[in-house]
C-alpha positions, 0 to 999 in steps of 0.5 A: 704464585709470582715464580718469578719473583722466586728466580730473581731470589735466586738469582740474586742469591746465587750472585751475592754468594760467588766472590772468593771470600773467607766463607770460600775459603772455610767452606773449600777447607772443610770439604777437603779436611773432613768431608763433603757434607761438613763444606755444605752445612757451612755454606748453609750457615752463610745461606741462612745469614743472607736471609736474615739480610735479604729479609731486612732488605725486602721487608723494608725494616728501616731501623734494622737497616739504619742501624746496620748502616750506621754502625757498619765500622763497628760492625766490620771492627768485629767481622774482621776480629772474628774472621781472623780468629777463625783464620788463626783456628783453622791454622792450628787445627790439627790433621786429625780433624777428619775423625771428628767428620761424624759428630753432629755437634762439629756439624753445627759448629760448622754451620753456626760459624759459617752463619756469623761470619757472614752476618759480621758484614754489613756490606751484605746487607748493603749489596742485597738493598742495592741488587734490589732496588737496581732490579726494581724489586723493592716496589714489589715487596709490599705484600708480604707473600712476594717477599716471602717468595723473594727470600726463598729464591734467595736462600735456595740460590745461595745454597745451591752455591754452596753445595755445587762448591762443595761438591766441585772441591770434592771432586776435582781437589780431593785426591791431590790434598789427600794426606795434607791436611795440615799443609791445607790448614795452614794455607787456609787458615792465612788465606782467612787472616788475609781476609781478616786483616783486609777488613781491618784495613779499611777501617784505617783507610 
């Protein structure tokens, strides 16, 4: 078993997943709104998402990756929609939210949310195909175990991510957003329409 394969994964998969972004910002959210566990399972939710692009990516799947490349303007025209109309819904939520923190329907919401507001941007799939071949990792994939390892290493980096922002926010911001959680809505939710509105731009630009 290549091991090292696995921690390049990772590695790559922690790398992609750090930039301040509107997954970020929902998964920050989250955690102080409801719970701990709900910004996890979100950040699950974007770690699946960059399996799915990782795997186009080191398997080679050349019309998957020619199509995202050549439909990414529509691809991001629907990633900026969606992002924000998850903005806007975070917005509105209301303060009572916190209640719904133990019902497993809002946990799967949560992560399938988080799973195709990530899969909406095709520069995903762009920054894994890139990160790849800047590591010399493409001429490994030729057989499918090492792509495999390589997958893994790199859901298990994004996850940890995900769970060290989580746990981060809970810690250290939990108390002093306490009692505001609409104030924290509504800063969260422009932050994401901001986000949303940027990727619209470039589409103009």
């Amino acid at each position: 078993m290549n091991i090292s394969l696995f921690l390049k994964g990772l590695f790559v998969g922690f790398l992609i997943s750090t930039p301040v972004g509107p997954i970020a910002v929902l998964c920050i959210q989250r955690t102080l709104s409801r719970s701990r566990l709900h910004g996890i399972v979100s950040g699950l939710g974007a770690a699946t998402a960059d399996v799915v692009y990782s795997f186009i990516a080191a398997f080679g799947l050349t019309f998957i990756s020619n199509f995202l490349v050549k439909e990414q303007l529509w691809l991001r025209l629907v990633g900026g929609i969606f992002i924000c109309y998850m903005g806007a819904r975070v917005f509105l939520s209301k303060s009572e939210q916190r209640t719904a923190q133990g019902d497993s329907n809002s946990f799967v919401r949560d992560y399938v949310s988080a799973f195709f507001l990530t899969l909406t941007n095709p520069v995903t799939f762009l920054a894994f195909a890139a990160i790849f071949a800047g590591l010399g990792l493409v001429r490994t994939t030729e057989h499918q175990i090492t792509a495999l390892l390589l997958v893994a290493g790199v859901f298990v980096g994004s996850g940890l991510w995900w769970l060290i922002l989580s746990c981060i926010t809970a810690t250290f911001l939990g108390k002093l957003i306490y009692g505001k959680p609409a104030w924290l809505n509504k800063v969260s939710g422009v932050v994401i329409i901001v986000f949303g509105l940027l990727v619209l731009l470039t589409l103009i630009i």
